[in-house]
VOKOL-893391 format. One record per residue (C-alpha): residue number from 0; x, y, z. Coordinates in Angstrom, 1 decimal, always signed. Example, Ala and Ser with C-alpha at 12.3 -4.5 7.8 and 13.67 -1.06 7.14 Angstrom:
2
PT  num      xx      yy      zz
PT    0   +12.3    -4.5    +7.8
PT    1   +13.7    -1.1    +7.1
REM end
This chain:
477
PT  num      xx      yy      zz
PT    0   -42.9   +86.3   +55.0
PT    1   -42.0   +82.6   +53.4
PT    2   -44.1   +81.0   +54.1
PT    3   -46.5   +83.8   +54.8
PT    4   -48.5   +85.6   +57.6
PT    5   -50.9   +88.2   +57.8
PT    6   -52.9   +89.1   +60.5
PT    7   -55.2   +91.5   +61.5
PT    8   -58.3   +92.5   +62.1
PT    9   -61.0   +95.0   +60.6
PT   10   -63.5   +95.2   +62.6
PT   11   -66.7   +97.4   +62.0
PT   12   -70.2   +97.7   +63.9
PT   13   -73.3  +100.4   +63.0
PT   14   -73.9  +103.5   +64.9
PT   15   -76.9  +102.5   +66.1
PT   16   -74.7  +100.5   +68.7
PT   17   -74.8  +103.6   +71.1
PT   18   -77.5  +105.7   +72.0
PT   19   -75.5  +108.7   +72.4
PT   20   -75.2  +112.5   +70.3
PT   21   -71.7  +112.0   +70.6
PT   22   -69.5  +110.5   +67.7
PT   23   -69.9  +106.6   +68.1
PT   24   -66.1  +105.3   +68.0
PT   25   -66.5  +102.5   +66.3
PT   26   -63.7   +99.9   +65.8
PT   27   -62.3  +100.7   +62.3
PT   28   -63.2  +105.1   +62.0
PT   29   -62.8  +106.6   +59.2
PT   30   -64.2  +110.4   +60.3
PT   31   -63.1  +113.4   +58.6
PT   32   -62.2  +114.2   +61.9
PT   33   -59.5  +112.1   +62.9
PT   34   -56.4  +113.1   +62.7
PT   35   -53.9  +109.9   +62.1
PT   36   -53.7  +106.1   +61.9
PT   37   -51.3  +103.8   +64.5
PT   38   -50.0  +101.0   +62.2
PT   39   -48.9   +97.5   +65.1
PT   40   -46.5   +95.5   +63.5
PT   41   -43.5   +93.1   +63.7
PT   42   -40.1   +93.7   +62.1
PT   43   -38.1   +90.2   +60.9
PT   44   -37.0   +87.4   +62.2
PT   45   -35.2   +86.9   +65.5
PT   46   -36.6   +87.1   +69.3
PT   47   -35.9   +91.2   +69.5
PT   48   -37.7   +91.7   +65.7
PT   49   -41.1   +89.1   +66.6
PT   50   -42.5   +91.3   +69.2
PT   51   -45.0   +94.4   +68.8
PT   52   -43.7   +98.1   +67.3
PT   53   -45.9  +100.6   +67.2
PT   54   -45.4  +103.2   +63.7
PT   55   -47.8  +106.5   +63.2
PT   56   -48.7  +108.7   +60.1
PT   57   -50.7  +111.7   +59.9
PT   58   -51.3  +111.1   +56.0
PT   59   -51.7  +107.1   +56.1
PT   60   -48.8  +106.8   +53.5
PT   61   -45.9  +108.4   +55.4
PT   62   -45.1  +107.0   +58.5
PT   63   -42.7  +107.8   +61.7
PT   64   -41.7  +104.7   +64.2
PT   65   -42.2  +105.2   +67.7
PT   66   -40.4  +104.6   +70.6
PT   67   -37.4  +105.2   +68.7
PT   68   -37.9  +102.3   +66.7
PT   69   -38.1  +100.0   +69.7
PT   70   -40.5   +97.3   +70.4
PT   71   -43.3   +98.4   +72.6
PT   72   -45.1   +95.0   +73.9
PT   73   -42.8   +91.4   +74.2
PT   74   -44.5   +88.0   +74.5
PT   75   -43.2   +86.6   +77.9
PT   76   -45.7   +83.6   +76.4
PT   77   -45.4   +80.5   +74.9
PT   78   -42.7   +80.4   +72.2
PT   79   -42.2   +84.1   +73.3
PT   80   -41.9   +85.3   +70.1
PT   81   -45.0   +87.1   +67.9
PT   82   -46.4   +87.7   +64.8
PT   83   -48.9   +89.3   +62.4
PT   84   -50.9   +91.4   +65.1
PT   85   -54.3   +92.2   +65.3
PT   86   -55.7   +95.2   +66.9
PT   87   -58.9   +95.2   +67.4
PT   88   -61.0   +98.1   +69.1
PT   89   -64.5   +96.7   +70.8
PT   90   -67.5   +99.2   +69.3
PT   91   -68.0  +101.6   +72.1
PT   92   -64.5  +102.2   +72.5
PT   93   -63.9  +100.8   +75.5
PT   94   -61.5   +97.9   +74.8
PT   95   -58.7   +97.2   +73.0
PT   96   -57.4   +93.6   +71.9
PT   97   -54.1   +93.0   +69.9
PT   98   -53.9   +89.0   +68.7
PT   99   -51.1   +87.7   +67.5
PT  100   -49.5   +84.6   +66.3
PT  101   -47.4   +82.9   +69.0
PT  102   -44.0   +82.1   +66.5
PT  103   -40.7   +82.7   +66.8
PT  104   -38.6   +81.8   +64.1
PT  105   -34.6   +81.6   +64.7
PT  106   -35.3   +81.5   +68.3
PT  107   -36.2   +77.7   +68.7
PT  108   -37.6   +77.4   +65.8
PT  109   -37.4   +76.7   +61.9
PT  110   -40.3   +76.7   +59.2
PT  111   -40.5   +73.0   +58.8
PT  112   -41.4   +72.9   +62.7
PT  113   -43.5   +76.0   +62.4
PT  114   -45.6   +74.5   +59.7
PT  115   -45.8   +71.1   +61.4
PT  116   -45.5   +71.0   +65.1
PT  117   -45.9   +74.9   +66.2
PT  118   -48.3   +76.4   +69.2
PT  119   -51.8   +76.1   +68.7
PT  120   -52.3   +79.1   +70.6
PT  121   -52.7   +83.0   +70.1
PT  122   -51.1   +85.4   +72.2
PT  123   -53.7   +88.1   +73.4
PT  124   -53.2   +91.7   +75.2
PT  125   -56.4   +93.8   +76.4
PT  126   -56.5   +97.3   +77.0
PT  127   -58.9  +100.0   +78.2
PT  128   -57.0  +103.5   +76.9
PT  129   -54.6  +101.7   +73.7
PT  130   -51.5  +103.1   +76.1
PT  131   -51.7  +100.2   +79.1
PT  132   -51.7   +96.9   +78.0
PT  133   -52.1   +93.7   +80.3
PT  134   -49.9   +90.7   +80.4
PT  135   -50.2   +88.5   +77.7
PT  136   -52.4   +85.7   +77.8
PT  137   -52.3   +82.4   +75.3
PT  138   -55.2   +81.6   +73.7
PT  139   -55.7   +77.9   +72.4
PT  140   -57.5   +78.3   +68.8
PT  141   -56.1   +75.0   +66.8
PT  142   -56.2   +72.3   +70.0
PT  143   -59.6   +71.1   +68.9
PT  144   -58.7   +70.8   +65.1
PT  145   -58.2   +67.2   +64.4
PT  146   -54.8   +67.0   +62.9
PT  147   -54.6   +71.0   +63.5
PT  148   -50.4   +71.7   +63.5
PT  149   -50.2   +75.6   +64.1
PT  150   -52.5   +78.6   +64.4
PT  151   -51.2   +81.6   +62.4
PT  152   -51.9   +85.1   +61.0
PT  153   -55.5   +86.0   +63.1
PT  154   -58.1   +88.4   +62.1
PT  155   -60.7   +89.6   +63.9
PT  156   -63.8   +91.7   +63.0
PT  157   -67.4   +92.6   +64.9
PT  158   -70.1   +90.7   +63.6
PT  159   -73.1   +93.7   +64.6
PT  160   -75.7   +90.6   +63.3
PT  161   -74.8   +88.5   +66.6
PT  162   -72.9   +91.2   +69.0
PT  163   -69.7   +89.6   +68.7
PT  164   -66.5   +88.9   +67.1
PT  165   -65.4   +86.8   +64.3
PT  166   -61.7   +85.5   +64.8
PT  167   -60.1   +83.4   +62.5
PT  168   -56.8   +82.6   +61.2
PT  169   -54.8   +79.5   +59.4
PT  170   -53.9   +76.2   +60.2
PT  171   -52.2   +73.7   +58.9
PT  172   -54.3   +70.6   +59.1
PT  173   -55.2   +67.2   +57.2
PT  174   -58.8   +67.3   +55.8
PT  175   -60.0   +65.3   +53.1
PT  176   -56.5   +63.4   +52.8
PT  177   -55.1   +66.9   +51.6
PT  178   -52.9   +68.7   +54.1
PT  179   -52.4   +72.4   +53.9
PT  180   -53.3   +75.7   +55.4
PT  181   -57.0   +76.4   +55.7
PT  182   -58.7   +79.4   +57.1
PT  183   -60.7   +78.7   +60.5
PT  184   -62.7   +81.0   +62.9
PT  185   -64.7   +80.7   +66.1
PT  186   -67.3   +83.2   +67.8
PT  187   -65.6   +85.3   +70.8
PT  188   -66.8   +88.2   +72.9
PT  189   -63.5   +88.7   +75.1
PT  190   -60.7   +86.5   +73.2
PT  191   -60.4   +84.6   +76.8
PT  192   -63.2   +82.2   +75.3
PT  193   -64.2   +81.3   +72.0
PT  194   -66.7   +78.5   +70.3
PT  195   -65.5   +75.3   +68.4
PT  196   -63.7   +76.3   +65.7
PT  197   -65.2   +75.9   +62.5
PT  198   -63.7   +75.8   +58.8
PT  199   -63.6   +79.5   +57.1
PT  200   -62.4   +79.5   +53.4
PT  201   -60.6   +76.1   +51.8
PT  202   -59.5   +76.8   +48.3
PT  203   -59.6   +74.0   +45.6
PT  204   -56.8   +71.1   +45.8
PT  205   -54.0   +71.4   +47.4
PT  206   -53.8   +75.4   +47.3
PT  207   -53.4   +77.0   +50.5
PT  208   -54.4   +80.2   +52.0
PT  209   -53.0   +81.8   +55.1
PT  210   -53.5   +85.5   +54.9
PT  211   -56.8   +87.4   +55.0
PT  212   -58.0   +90.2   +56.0
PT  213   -61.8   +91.5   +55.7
PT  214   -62.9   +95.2   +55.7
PT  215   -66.3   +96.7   +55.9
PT  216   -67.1   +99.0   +53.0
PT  217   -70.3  +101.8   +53.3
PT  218   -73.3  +102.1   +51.3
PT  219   -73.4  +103.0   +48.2
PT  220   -69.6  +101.4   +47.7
PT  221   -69.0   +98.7   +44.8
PT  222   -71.7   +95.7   +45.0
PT  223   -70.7   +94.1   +48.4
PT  224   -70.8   +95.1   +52.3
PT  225   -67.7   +93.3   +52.9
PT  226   -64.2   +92.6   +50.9
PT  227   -61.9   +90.3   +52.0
PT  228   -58.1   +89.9   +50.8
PT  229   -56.4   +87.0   +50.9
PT  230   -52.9   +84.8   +50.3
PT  231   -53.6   +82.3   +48.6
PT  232   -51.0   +82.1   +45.6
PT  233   -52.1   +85.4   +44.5
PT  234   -53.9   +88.3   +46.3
PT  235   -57.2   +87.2   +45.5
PT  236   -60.4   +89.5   +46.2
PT  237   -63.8   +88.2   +47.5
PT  238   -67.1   +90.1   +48.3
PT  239   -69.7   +89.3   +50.5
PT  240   -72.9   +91.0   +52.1
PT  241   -72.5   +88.9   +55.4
PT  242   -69.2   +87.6   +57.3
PT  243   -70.4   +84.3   +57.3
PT  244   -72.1   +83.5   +54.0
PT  245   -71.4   +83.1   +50.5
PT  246   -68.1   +84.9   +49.1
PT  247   -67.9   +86.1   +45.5
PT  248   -64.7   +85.9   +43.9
PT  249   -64.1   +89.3   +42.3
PT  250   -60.4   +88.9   +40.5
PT  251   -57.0   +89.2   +42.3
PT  252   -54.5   +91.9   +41.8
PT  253   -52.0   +90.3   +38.9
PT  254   -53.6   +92.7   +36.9
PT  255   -51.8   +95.2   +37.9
PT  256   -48.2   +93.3   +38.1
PT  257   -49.1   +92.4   +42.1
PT  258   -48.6   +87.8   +42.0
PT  259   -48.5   +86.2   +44.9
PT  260   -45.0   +85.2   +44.3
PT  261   -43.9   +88.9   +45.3
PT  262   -46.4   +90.4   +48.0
PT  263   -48.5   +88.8   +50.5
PT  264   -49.7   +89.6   +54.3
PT  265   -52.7   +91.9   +52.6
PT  266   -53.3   +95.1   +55.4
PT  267   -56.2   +97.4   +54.8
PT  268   -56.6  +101.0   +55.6
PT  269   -59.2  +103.5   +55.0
PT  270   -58.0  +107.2   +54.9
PT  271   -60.3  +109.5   +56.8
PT  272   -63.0  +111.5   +55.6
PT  273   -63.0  +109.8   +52.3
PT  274   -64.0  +106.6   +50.8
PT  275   -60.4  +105.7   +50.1
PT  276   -58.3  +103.0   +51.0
PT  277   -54.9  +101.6   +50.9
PT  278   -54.3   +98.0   +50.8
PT  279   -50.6   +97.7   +52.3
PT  280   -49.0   +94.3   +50.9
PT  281   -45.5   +93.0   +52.2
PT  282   -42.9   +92.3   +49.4
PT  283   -41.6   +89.6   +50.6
PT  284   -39.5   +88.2   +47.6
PT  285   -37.5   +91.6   +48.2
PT  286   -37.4   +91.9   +51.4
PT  287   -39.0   +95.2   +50.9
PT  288   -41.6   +95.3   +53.4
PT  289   -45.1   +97.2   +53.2
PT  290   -45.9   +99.0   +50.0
PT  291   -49.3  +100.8   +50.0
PT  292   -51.6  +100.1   +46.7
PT  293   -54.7  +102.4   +46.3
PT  294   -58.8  +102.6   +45.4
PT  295   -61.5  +103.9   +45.8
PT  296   -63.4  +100.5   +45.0
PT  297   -62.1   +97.6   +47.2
PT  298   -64.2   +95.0   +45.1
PT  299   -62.8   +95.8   +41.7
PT  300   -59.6   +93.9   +41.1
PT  301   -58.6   +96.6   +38.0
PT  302   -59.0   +99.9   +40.2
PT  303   -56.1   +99.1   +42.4
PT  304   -53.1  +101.9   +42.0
PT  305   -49.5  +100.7   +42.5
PT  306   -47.7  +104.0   +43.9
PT  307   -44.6  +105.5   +43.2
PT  308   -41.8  +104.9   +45.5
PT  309   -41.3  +108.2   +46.3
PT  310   -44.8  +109.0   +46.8
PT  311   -45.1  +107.0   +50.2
PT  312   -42.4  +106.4   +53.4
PT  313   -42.1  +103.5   +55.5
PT  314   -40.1  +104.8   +58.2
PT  315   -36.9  +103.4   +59.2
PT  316   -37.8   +99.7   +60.6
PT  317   -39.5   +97.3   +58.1
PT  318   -42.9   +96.7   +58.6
PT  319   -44.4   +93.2   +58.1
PT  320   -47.8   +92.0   +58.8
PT  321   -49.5   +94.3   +60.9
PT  322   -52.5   +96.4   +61.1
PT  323   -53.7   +99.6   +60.7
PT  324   -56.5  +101.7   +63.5
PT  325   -57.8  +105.0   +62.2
PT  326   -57.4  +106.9   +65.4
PT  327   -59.2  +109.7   +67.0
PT  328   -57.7  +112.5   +68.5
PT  329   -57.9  +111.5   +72.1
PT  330   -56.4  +107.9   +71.1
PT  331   -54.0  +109.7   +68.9
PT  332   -52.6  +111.8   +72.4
PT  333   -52.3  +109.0   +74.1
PT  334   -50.2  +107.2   +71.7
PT  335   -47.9  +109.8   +71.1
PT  336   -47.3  +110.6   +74.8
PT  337   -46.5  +107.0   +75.6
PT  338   -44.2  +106.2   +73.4
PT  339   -42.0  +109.6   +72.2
PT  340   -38.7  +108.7   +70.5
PT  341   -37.0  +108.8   +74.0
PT  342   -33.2  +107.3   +73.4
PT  343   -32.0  +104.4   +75.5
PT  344   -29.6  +105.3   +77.9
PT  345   -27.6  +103.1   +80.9
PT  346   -26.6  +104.0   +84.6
PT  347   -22.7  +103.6   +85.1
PT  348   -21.4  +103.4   +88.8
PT  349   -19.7  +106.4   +90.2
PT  350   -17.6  +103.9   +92.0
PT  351   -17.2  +101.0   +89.8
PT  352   -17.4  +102.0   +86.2
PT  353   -17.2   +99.5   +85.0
PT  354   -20.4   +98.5   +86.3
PT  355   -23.8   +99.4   +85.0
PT  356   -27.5   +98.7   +86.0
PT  357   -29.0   +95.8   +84.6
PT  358   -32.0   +93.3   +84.8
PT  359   -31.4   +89.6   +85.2
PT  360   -34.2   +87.6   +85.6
PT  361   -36.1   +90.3   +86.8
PT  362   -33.6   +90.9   +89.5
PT  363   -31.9   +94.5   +89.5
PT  364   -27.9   +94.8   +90.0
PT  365   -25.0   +96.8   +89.0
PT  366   -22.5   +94.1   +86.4
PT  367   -19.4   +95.1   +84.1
PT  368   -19.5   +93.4   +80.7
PT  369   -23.6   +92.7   +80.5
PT  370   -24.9   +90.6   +77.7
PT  371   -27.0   +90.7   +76.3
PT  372   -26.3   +94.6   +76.3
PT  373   -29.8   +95.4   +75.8
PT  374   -30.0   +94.4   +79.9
PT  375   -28.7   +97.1   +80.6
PT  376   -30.6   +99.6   +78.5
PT  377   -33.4  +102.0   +79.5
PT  378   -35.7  +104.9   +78.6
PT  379   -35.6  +107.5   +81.5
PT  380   -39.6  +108.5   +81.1
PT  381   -41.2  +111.2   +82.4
PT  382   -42.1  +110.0   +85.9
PT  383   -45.2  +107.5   +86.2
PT  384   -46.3  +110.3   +88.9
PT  385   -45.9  +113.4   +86.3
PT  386   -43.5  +115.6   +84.9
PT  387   -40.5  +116.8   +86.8
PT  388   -39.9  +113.1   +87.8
PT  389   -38.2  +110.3   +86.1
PT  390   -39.3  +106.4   +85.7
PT  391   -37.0  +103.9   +83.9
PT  392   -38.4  +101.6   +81.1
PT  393   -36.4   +98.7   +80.0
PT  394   -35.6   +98.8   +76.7
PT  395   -35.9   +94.9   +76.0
PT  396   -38.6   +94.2   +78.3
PT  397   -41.3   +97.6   +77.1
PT  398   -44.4   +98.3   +80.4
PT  399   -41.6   +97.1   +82.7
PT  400   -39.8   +99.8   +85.0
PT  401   -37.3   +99.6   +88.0
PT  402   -39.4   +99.7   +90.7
PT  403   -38.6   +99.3   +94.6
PT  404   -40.2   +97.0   +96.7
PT  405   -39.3   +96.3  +100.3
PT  406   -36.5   +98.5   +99.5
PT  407   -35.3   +95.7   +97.1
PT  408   -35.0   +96.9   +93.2
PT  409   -36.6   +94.6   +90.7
PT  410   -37.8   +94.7   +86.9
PT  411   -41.2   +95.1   +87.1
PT  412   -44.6   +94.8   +85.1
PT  413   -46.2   +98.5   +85.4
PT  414   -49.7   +97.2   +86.6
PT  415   -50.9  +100.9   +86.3
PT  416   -51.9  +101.3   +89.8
PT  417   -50.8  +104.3   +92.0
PT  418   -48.5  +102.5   +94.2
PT  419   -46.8  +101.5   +91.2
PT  420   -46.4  +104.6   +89.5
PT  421   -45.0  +106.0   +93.2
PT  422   -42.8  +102.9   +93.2
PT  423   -40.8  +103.3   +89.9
PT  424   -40.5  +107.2   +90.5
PT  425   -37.4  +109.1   +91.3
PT  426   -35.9  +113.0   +91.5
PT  427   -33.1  +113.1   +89.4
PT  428   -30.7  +115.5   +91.3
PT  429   -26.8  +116.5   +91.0
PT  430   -24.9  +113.4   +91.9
PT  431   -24.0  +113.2   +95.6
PT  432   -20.5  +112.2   +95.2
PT  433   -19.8  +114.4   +91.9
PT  434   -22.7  +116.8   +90.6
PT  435   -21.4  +116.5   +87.4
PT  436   -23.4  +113.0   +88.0
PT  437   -26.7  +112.1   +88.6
PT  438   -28.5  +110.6   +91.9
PT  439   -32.2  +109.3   +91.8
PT  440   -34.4  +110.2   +95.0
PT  441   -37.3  +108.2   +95.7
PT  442   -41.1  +109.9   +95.1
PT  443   -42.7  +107.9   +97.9
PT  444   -39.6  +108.1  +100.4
PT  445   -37.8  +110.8   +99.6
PT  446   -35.2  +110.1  +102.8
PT  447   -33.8  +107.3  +100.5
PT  448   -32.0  +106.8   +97.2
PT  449   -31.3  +104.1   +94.5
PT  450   -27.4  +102.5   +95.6
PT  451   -26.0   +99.9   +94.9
PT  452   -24.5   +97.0   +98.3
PT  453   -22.7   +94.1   +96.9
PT  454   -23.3   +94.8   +93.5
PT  455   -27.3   +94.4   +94.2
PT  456   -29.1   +97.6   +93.7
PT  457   -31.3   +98.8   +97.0
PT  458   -33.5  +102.3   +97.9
PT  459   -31.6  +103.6  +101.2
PT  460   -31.1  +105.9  +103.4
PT  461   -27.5  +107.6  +102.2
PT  462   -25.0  +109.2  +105.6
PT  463   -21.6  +107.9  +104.7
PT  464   -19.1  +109.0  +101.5
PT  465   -19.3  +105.2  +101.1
PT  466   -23.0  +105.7   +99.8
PT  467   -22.9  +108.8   +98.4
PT  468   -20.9  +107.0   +95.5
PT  469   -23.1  +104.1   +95.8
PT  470   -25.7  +106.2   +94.9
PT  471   -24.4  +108.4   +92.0
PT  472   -24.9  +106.9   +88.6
PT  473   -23.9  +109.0   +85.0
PT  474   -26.2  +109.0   +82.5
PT  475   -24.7  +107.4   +79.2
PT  476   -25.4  +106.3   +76.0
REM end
């Protein structure tokens, strides 16, 4: 990205953490055991490409986008627009964070105003089970900077010294009469609260640096506990024995025919069951997206691989800035069952067809000629109740499902309670004005069906021919 943005977070504690003979998850695994990696990631530029997507690879270099592609989290925050994620898993396995940079470019705003006048804030999401995220939540990281302009590209990693986390990420800010981008960080132990924000990494004159990303290496692996890869002109290598102290710099990848004026947003990965990694950089002067260089040595500049372009797959969206979690299986399961390649479908009226259902402002209703189209698009899931049931994710608004309330339809947040998941579940049965069609029974009052009454779409009970074609929808692309 011009003018760049990384992200995300490695984040890595001992095993002594949990006293327990079962495998200690800890936030960046690497087992033999685990059977694939969940890359988080945005696309481009524009409101629909700077949200969250979700790709998966069983091999760490060949990789499959889910939910057909789609977006799986959007900001409803700030600028409403996101960037370079984060995901960070807490050491027992318990939590899940993904931070992001709260940007929107072409929606608002332009790189002059992003540089200079942009939030100060991350966007956060927390999660116990990687599937069910909450709402997002801005998190003010630049306000206390004096002259601080933006906050951009965080990173977070667990600091097992002090029993928290490390964030930082870039802002633009005047220090020493020089303004440019300068690595900061602050201490946080829920990403709701951090401390003051201190200065990280400041490179000589008027050199920036915006992305970085640190990873944990074992014993016994090159000179240094920790390696750190950053945008700073080129991709420059550092190595350090603590997060916090004194950084060695080892080199930078031009060696190998990798400047800074073609690649930047530096993403580690480790492969499991081996002390190999990939270090995924985003060719940005091409537009080419992530391309995966390997080693078995993170600290030595000259052991890097460039690969083949045949030798690795991106999938079919472009992946910029991201992050990459080794996942275990259970995670893995999860994943996969939330978000299956499901296509996106719409509801046409039986008795107006030109009419289809579609969100406004939360609001449910039946219009002819929506736009933006993507209102009127969703995933017919297998029923938040279970299988043989059917619950309808919007495609534009991911976690958010038709759900009746009072009777009254609206576009609603799945909070992952019961009385949800009973809300925004229906029987799809033969149509009960043409069973060629489809109609949708409630789960939770099964005497009652989705219809539409001036145009507004209800759950009710259906006894006249009137209703039955109110209530009979085709399924269509």
């Amino acid at each position: 990205m011009r003018p760049l943005l990384s992200r995300l977070a490695t984040i890595l504690v001992a095993a002594c953490l949990l006293f327990t003979s079962q495998a200690l998850t800890t936030p960046l695994r690497a087992a033999a055991a685990d059977p694939g990696y969940l890359m988080v990631h945005f696309t481009g530029e524009g409101s629909a490409n700077q949200q969250m997507y979700l790709s998966h690879s069983t091999d760490g270099v060949h990789w499959d986008d889910l939910n057909g592609g789609g977006m799986v989290l959007r900001s409803t925050v700030g600028t409403k627009g996101v960037r370079d994620p984060a995901l960070v898993r807490s050491p027992d396995g318990s939590k899940y964070w993904i931070v992001a940079t709260d940007l929107c470019i072409g929606c608002g705003q332009n790189w002059d105003t992003a540089q200079n006048n942009a939030s100060r804030n991350l966007v956060v999401w927390e999660s116990s089970d990687l599937v069910t995220w909450s709402q997002p939540w801005l998190l003010n990281v630049a306000g206390a900077i004096p002259d601080g302009r933006n906050a951009w590209a965080p990173e977070a990693i667990w600091d097992p010294d002090t029993n928290d986390y490390v964030l930082y990420w870039a802002t633009n800010a005047t220090l020493n009469g020089v303004l440019k981008h300068r690595i900061y960080y602050a201490r946080t132990s829920d990403f709701h609260t951090i401390t003051a924000p201190q200065l990280y990494i400041d490179r000589p004159g008027t050199q920036g640096i915006i992305d970085t990303q640190i990873i944990e290496t074992p014993a016994g692996v090159g000179n240094y506990r920790y390696v750190r890869a950053s945008g700073d002109g080129q991709i420059t290598l550092e190595g350090s024995n603590s997060i916090l102290g004194t950084w060695t710099t080892l080199g930078n990848l031009s060696g190998i025919g990798l400047t800074g004026s073609q690649v930047e947003g530096p993403m580690w990965m480790k492969f499991n069951g081996t002390d190999k990694w990939a270090l995924y950089l985003d060719q940005y002067a091409t537009g080419g997206g992530y391309m995966p260089v390997l080693t078995t040595d993170p600290s030595n500049p000259a052991a890097y691989q460039k690969q083949t372009s045949g030798s690795y797959s991106m999938g079919t969206t472009k992946k910029r800035h991201g992050w990459i979690l080794n996942l275990t299986a259970a995670e893995e399961n999860r994943v996969l069952a939330r978000w299956p390649n499901t296509a996106a479908n719409r509801l046409q009226s039986y008795n107006f067809q030109d009419r289809y259902v579609r969100h406004t402002n939360f609001d449910v209703r039946i219009d002819p000629n929506v736009s933006p189209a993507e209102d009127s698009r969703f995933r017919l899931r297998t029923g938040l109740t279970g299988s043989g049931t059917v619950s309808f994710e919007s495609v534009n608004f991911p976690g958010y499902f038709l759900r009746h309330s009072n009777y009254d339809f609206q576009l609603a947040y799945n909070d992952g309670t019961s009385q949800f998941a009973q809300d925004a579940t229906f029987n799809q049965v033969p149509g009960l004005a043409d069973s060629t069609w489809s109609s949708f029974q409630s789960y939770n009052h099964p005497d009652r069906y989705i219809r539409h009454y001036a145009y507004q779409l209800r759950l009710d009970p259906i006894t006249t021919a009137t209703a039955r074609g109110d209530a009979t929808f085709k399924v269509t692309s």
